[in-house]
MIRO-699449 format. One record per residue (C-alpha): residue in one letter; x, y, z; residue number from 0. Coordinates in steps of 0.05 Angstrom, whole numbers, m for minus. Example, Ala and Ser with C-alpha at 12.3 -4.5 7.8 and 13.67 -1.06 7.14 Angstrom:
2
{a {246 m90 156} 0}
{s {273 m21 143} 1}
# end
This chain:
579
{x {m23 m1707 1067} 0}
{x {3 m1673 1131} 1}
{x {82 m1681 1108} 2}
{x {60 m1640 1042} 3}
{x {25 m1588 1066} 4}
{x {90 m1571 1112} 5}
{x {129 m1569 1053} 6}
{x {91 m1536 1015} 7}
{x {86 m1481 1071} 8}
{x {165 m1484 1077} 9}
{x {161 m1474 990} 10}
{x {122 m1415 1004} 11}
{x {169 m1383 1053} 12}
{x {227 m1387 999} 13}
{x {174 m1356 949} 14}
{x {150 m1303 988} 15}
{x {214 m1250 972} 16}
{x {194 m1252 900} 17}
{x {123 m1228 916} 18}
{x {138 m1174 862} 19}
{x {150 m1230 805} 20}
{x {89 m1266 831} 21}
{x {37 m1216 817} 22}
{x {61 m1193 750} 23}
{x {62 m1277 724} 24}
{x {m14 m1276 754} 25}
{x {m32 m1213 711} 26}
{x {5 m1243 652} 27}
{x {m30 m1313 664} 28}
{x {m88 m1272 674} 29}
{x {m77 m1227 609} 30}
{x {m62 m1292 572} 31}
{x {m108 m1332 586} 32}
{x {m169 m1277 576} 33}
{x {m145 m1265 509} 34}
{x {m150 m1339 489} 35}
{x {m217 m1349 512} 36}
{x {m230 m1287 474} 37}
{x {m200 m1314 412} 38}
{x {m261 m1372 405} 39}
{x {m308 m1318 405} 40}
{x {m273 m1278 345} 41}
{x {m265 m1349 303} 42}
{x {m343 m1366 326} 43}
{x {m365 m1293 291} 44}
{x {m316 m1305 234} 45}
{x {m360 m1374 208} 46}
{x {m422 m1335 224} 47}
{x {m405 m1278 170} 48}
{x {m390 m1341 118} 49}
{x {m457 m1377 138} 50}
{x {m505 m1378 74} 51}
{x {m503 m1383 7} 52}
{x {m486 m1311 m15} 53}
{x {m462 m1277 51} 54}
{x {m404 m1280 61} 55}
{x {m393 m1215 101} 56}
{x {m307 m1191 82} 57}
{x {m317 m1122 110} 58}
{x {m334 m1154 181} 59}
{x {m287 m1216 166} 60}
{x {m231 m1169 163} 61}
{x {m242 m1132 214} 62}
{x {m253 m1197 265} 63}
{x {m176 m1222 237} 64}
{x {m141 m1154 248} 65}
{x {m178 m1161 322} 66}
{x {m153 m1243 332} 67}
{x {m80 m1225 306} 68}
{x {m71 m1171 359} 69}
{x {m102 m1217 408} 70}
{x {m50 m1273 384} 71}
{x {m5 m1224 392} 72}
{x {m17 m1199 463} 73}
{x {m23 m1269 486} 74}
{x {49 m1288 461} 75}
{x {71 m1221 501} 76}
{x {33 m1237 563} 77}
{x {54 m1311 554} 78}
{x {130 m1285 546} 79}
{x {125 m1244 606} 80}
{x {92 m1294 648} 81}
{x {147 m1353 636} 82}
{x {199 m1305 649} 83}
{x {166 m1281 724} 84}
{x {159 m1354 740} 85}
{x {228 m1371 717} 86}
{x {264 m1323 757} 87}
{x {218 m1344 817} 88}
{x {252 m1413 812} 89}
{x {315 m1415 796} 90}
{x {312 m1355 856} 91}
{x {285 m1409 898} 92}
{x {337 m1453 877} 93}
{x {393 m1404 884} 94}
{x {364 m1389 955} 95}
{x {359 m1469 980} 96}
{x {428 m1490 952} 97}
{x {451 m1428 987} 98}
{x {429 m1448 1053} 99}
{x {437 m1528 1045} 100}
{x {514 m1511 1040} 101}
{x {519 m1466 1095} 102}
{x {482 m1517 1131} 103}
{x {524 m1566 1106} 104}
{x {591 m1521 1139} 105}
{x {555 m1523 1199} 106}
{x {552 m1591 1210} 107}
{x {598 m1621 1254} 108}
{x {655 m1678 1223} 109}
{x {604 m1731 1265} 110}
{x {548 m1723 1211} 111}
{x {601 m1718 1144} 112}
{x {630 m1777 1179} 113}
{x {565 m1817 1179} 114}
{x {535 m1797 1116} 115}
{x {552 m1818 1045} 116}
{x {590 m1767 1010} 117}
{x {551 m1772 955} 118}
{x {475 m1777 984} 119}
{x {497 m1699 1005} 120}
{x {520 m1686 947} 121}
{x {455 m1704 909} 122}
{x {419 m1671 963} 123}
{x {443 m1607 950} 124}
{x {451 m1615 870} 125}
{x {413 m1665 844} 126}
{x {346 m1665 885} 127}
{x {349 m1586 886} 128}
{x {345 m1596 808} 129}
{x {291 m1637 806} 130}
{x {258 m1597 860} 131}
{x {259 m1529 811} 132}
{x {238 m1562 747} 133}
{x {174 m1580 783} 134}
{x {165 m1523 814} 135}
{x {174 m1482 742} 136}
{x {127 m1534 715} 137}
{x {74 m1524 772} 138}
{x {80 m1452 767} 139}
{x {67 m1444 687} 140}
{x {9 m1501 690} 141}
{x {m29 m1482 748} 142}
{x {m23 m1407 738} 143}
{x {m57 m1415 663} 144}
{x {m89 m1479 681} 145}
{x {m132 m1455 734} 146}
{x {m154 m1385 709} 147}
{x {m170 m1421 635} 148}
{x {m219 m1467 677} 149}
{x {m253 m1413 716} 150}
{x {m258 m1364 649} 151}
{x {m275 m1417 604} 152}
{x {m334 m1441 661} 153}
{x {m359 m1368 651} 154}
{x {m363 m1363 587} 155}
{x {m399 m1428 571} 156}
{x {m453 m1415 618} 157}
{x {m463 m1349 587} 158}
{x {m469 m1374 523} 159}
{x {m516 m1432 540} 160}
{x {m520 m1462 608} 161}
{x {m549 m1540 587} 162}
{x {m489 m1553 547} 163}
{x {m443 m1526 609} 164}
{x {m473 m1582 643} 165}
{x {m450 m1631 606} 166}
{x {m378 m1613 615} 167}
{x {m390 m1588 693} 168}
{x {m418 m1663 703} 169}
{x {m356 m1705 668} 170}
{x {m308 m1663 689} 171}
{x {m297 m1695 768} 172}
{x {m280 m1755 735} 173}
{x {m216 m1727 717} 174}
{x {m194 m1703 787} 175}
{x {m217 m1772 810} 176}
{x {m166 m1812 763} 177}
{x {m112 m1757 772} 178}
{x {m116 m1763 841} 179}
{x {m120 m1833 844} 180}
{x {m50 m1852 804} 181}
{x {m18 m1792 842} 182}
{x {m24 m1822 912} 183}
{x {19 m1878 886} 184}
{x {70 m1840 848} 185}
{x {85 m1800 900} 186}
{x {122 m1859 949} 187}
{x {146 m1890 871} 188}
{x {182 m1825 860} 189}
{x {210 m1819 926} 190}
{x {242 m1897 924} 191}
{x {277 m1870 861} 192}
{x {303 m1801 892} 193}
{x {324 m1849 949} 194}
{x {362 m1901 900} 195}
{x {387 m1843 856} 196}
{x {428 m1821 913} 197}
{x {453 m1887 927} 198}
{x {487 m1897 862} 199}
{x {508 m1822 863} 200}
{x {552 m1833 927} 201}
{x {572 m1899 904} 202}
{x {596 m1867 835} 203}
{x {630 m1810 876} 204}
{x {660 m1867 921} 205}
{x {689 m1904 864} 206}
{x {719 m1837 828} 207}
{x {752 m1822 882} 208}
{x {785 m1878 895} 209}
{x {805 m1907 826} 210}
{x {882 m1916 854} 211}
{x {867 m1959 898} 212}
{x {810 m1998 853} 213}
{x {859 m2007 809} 214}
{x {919 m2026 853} 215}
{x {865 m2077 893} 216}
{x {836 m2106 824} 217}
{x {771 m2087 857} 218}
{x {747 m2070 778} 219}
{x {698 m2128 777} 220}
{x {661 m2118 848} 221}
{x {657 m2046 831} 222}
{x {621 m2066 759} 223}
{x {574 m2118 799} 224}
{x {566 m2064 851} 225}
{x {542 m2013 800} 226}
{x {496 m2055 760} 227}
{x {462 m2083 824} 228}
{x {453 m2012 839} 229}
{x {431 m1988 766} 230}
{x {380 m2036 761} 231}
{x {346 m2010 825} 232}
{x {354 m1947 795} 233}
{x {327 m1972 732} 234}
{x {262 m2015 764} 235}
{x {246 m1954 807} 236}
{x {248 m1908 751} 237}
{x {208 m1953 705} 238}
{x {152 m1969 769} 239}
{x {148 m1889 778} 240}
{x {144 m1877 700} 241}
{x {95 m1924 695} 242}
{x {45 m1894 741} 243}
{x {62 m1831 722} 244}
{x {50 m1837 652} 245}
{x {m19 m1869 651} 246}
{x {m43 m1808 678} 247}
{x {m46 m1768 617} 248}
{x {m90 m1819 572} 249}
{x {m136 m1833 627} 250}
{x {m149 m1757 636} 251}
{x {m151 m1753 564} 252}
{x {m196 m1800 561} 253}
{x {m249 m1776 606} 254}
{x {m239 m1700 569} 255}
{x {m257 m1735 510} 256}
{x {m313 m1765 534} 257}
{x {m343 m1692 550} 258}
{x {m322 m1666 488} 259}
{x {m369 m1718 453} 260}
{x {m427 m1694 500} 261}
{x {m411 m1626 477} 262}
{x {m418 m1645 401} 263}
{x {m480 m1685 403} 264}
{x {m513 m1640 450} 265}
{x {m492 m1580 417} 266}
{x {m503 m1596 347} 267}
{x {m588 m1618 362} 268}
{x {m583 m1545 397} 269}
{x {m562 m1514 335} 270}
{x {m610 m1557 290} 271}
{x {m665 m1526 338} 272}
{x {m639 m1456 328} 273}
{x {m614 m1439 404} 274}
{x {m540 m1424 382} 275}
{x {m516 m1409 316} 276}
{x {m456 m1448 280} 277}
{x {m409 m1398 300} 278}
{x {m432 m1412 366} 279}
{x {m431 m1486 373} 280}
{x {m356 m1477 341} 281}
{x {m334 m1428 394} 282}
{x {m362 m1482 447} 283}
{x {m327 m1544 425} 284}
{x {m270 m1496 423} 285}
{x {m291 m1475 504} 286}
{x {m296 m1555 510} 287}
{x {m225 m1568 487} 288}
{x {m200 m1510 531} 289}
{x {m242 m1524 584} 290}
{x {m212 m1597 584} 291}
{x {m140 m1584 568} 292}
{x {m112 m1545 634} 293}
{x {m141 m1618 668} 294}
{x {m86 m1653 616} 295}
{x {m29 m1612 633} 296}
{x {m46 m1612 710} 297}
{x {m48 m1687 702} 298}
{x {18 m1693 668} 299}
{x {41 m1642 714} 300}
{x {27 m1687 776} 301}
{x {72 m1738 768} 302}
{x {124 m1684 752} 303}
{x {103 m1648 817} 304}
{x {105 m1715 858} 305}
{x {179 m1724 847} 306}
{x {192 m1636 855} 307}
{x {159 m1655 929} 308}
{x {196 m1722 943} 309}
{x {266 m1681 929} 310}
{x {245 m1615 967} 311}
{x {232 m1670 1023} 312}
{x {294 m1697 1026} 313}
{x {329 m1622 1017} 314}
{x {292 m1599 1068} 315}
{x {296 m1654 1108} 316}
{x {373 m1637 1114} 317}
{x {370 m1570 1118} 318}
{x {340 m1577 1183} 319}
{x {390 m1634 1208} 320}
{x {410 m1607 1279} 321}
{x {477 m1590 1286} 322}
{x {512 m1635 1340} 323}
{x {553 m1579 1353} 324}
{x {506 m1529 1374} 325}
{x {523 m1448 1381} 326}
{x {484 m1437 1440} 327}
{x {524 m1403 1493} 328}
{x {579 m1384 1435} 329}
{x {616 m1322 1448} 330}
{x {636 m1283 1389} 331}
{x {714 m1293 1385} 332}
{x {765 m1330 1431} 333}
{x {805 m1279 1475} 334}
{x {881 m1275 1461} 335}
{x {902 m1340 1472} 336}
{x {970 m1367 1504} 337}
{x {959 m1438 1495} 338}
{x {945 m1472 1565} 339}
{x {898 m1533 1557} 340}
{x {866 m1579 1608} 341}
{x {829 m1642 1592} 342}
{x {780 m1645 1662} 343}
{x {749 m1716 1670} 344}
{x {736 m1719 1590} 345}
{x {693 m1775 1574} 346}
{x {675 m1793 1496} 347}
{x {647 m1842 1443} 348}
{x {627 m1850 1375} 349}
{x {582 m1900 1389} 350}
{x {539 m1882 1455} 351}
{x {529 m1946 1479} 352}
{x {614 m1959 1481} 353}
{x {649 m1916 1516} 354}
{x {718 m1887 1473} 355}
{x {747 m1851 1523} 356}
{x {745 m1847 1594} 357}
{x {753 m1797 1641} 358}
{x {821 m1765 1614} 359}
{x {854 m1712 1651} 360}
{x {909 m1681 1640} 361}
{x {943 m1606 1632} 362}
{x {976 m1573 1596} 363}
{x {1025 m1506 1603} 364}
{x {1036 m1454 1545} 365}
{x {1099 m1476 1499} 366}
{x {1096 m1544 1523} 367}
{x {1103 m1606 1477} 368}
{x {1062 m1659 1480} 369}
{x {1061 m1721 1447} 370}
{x {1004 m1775 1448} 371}
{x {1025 m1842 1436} 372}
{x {990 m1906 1433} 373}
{x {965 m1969 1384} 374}
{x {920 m1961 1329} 375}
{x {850 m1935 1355} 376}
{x {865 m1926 1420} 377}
{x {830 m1850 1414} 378}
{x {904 m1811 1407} 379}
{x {858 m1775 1338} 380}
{x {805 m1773 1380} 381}
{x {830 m1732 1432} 382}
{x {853 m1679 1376} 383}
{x {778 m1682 1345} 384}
{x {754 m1655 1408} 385}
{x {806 m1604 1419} 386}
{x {784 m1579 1348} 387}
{x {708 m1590 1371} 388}
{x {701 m1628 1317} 389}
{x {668 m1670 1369} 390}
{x {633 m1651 1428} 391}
{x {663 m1692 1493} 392}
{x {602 m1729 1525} 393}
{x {624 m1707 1597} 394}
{x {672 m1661 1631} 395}
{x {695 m1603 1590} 396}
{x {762 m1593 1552} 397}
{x {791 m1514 1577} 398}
{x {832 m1467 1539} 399}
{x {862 m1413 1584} 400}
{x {811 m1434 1628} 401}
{x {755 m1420 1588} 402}
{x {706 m1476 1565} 403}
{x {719 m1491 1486} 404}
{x {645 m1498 1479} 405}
{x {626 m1417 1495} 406}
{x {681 m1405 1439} 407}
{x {652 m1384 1376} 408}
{x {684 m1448 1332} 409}
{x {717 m1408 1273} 410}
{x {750 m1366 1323} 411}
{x {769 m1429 1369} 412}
{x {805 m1461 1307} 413}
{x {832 m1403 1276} 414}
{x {884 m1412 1337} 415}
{x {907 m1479 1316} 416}
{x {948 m1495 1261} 417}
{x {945 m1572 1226} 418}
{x {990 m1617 1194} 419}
{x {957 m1684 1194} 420}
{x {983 m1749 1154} 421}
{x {922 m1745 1110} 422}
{x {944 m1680 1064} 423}
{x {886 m1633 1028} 424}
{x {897 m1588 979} 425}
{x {839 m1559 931} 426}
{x {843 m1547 854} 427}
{x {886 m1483 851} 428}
{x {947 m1441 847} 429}
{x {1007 m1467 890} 430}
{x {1002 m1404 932} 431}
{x {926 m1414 936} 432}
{x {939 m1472 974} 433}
{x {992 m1447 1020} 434}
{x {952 m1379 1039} 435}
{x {888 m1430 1059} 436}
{x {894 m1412 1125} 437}
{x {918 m1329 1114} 438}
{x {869 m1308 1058} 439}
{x {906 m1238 1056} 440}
{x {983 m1263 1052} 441}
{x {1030 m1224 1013} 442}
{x {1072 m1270 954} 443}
{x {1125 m1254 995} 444}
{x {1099 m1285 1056} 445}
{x {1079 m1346 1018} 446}
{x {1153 m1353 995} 447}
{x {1182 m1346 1063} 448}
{x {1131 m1399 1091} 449}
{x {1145 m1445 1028} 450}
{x {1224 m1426 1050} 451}
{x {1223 m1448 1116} 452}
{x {1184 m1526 1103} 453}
{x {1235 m1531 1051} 454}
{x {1183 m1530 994} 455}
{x {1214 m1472 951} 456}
{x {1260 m1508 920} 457}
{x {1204 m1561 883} 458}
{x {1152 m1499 869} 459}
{x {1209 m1462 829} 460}
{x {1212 m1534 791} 461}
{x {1147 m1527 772} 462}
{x {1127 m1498 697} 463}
{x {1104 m1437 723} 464}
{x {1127 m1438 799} 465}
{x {1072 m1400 849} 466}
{x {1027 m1401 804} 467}
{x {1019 m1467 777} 468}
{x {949 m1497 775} 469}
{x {936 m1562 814} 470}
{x {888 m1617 810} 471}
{x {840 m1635 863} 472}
{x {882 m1658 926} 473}
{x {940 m1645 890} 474}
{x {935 m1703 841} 475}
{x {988 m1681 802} 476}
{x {1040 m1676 861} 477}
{x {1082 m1732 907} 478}
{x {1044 m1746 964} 479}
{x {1121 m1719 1007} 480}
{x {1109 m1657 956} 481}
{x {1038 m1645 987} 482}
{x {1055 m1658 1054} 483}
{x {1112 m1601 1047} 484}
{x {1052 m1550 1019} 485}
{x {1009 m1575 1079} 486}
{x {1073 m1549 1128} 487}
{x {1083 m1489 1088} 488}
{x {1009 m1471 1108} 489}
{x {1020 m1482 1173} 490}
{x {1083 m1439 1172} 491}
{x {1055 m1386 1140} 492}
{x {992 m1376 1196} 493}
{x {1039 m1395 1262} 494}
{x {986 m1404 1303} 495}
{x {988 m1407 1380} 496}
{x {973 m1481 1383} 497}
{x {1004 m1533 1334} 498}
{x {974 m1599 1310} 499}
{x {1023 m1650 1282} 500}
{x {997 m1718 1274} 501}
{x {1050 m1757 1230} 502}
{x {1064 m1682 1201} 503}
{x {1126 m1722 1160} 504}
{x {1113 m1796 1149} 505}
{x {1116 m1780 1073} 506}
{x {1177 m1749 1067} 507}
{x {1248 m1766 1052} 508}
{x {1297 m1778 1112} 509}
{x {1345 m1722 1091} 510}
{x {1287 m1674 1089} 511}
{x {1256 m1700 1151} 512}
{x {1318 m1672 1185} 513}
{x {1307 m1607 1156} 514}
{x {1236 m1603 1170} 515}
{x {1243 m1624 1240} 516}
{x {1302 m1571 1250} 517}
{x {1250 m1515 1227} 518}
{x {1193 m1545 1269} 519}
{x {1239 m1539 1323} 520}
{x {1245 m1466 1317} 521}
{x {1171 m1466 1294} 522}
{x {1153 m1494 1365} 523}
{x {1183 m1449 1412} 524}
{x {1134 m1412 1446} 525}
{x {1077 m1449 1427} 526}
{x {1047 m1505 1453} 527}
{x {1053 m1560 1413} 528}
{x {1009 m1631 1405} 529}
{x {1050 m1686 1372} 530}
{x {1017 m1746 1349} 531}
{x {1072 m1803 1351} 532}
{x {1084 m1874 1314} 533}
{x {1154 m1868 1314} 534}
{x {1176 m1855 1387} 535}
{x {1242 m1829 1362} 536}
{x {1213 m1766 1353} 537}
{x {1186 m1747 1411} 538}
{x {1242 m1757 1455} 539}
{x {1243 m1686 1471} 540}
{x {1175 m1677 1490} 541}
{x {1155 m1640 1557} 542}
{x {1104 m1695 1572} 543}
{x {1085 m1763 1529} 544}
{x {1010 m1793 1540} 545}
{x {1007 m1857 1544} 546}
{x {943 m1891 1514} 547}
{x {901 m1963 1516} 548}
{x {836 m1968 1505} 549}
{x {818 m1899 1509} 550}
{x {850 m1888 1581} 551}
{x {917 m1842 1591} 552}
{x {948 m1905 1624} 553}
{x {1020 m1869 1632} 554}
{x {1039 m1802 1629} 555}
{x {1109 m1760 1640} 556}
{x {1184 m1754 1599} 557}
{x {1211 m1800 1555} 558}
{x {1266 m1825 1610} 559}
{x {1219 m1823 1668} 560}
{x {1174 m1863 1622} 561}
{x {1218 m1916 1609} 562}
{x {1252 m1920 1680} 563}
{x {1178 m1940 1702} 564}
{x {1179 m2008 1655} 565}
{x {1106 m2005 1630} 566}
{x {1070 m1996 1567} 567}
{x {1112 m1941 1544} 568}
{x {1173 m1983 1545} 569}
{x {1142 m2040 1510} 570}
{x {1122 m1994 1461} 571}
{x {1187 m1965 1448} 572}
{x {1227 m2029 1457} 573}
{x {1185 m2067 1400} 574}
{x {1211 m2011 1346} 575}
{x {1281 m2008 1381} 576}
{x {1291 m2076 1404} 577}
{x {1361 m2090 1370} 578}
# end
């Protein structure tokens, strides 16, 4: 009971900028539900102008129907109005959460993305935020009307005749008992099936993803198994939450119709004894169905509401994920950097209780090339995750110009690096959209030059409509040499003080590769330069190779000295150069 009042408090601070919307849909609900109550009154004086053989009353009957149908119609109005304030509260609210889940989401570190299923934060931020605001809407419209109706409805029964308001007073706990009841139990029901929901939505995602390689694997089968395993949870939850939920409504129902008997029998022996008039007895079974009927709608409401809370949970839940990265300390921007970088007793690991790496030193002087070579997992992408802080080392500190990476504010840190990784990302967009990812405000002809120099012009002009072509997501519609080329005409375009090349042309054709590596050479010069190596050939020309096992720098120095020394290096380079 605890866990939901917090979220309803954290609702409430979402709600509270629309305070202006708020207090016109309670004067609507107010308006609307005042005029139906009134509206029993009008019918109950209607039948008592008919009652009698002979006296029927027109002249009065008239005037009560002009009176209901401008009633009618100020209720629509007010009814209008009051759906429209509590719809722009929530999709508001919704705006307002999704808004800050994603920027949330950006300020995550790579760690948490890493370790969480693509698709459980993706039905975070979409999915359960959906769910969340059709609840709320609901919650808003019933227990805005549903509330007032009770309270009015109370006060003009016991006006009327305060025996027969008894009878409905008395039954009516009954209701809260049973709604309350099944909602305890729908609540954890509805928040297995969030939980599964997301399961199969970053499994789907998973599998869309990947179809290539589903396809190329013949993985078709598993996947199918995979999925129905998974929609049948989905399925058993959903039916086990239904379930409860739905039983709600007829056992309410029930218990409403229960009082509404009392109010008959009761009612009718009170008009037999002359007490209330027909009129009157109609207008109370009519106060008895109202009176009842906000109890129905809260009731189906509930289970409705269960699941809204059970999603804001969960949205909430990772909106307040701590960054592992934290900003504390953060200056604004990074000073004019030159590009000197010193690794100082840097000590890391994905897993805390197994060290990565361990106690790595080394510097490095502005201009400088180095290149990091080792076997697979031996941390060489490691060590570049925590120059981009994608990563926070566990102990030492990593220093650029001297100055601790962590008290650099992180878009300004990485806006002085420049990428080209193995892995190529491009987003659905123009060609030049792509290569300006990194320079927002580049001229066309900058992009040319950029796409000039990594050799890329020539296949854009190809292209049906050159520049501007559209691509698919990650460039689906591309080579994967053709995206690597965009990837280098990105980097080109930015020239950054630090460079980042980690396989930068594994992809590409040999003739190119000559071409490419000509215009990183120029590319290079001034700038220091990390070079992450399989083929040893190319880093011949390094100012310094690391050397690394098991997350230790086990060698370090030039490619001759290196080999002169008859360690790890030249085992390394003698198994891809042996003949």
């Amino acid at each position: 009971m605890r866990k939901k009042h917090k979220i309803f408090r954290k609702i409430l601070r979402f709600i509270k900028p629309s305070f202006f919307y708020i207090l016109c849909a309670l004067l609507a609900a107010a308006c609307s539900v005042v005029l139906t109550l009134y509206a029993p009154i009008l019918t109950g004086k209607a039948i008592d102008y008919v009652v009698g053989l002979g006296k029927v009353e027109f002249i009065q009957i008239l005037y009560v129907l002009k009176i209901l149908a401008a009633a009618i119609l100020m209720t629509a109005l007010a009814q209008w109005l009051m759906n429209y304030c509590n719809n722009t509260i929530t999709y508001r609210v919704g705006k307002e959460i999704r808004m800050q889940a994603f920027e949330h989401l950006t300020d995550l570190t790579v760690e948490y993305v890493d370790h969480t299923p693509k698709g459980e934060i993706i039905s975070r931020i979409i999915t359960d935020v959906d769910q969340f605001c059709e609840g709320l809407l609901m919650g808003f419209t019933q227990f805005f009307t549903g509330i007032l109706t009770i309270l009015g409805t109370l006060f003009f029964m016991l006006r009327m005749n305060v025996m027969i308001s008894m009878v409905v007073i008395v039954i009516t706990p009954l209701s809260f008992f049973v709604a309350g009841f099944i909602a305890k139990r729908t609540y954890r029901m509805f928040k297995i099936q969030s939980e599964v929901r997301a399961e199969l939505t970053s499994f789907i995602n998973e599998m869309a993803g990947n179809q290539k390689l589903i396809r190329a694997f013949g993985y078709e089968a598993c996947a199918m198994e995979r999925f129905e395993q998974l929609n049948h949870k989905l399925e058993k939850a959903s039916l086990s939450a239904t379930f409860f939920s739905s039983i709600t409504n007829p056992s309410t129902r029930f218990v409403n119709g229960l009082a509404y008997t009392g109010v008959g029998i009761i009612g009718a022996f009170t008009a037999m004894a002359g007490r209330i008039s027909v009129g009157q007895l109609s207008c109370f079974l009519s106060y008895a169905n109202q009176y009842t009927k906000p109890f129905n709608e809260i009731s189906s409401v509930i289970a409705e509401l269960q699941n809204s809370i059970a999603c804001a949970e969960r949205v909430f839940k990772f909106i307040e994920e701590t960054p592992t990265v934290k900003r504390e300390g953060e200056e604004d921007k990074a000073s004019q950097i030159d590009g000197m970088v010193e690794f100082k007793e840097v000590s890391f690991s994905y897993d805390k209780e197994q060290t990565l790496l361990k106690n790595i030193n080394f510097k490095v002087r502005k201009g400088e090339k180095i290149a990091i070579v080792g076997p697979t997992g031996c941390g060489k992408t490691t060590l570049i995750n925590l120059l981009l802080r994608f990563y926070e080392v566990d102990q030492g500190a990593i220093l650029l110009d001297g100055q601790d990476i962590r008290s650099i504010n992180r878009e300004s840190l990485r806006k002085n690096y420049g990428m080209v990784l193995q892995d190529t990302w491009l987003k659905a967009g123009t060609v030049a959209e792509n290569i300006a990812y990194g320079k927002e405000h580049a001229t066309r002809q900058e992009i040319i030059e950029a796409a000039k120099f990594a050799h890329a012009h020539s296949f854009i002009m190809r292209m049906e409509q050159g520049y501007d072509t559209i691509l698919a997501e990650d460039g689906g519609n591309l080579s994967q040499g053709e995206k690597q080329l965009l990837c280098i005409a990105r980097v080109m375009l930015q020239l950054p003080p630090i460079l980042i090349l980690d396989e930068a042309t594994s992809s590409i054709d040999t003739r190119t590769e000559i071409k490419i590596q000509n215009a990183f050479q120029e590319m290079m010069k001034g700038r220091t330069t990390f070079i992450v190596a399989h083929r040893l050939s190319t880093i011949r020309e390094a100012d310094l190779i690391l050397v690394m096992k098991d997350g230790n720098i086990v060698e370090q120095g030039k490619h001759e000295e290196l080999l002169s020394r008859n360690g790890f290096y030249k085992e390394l380079y003698e198994s891809q150069f042996a003949n």
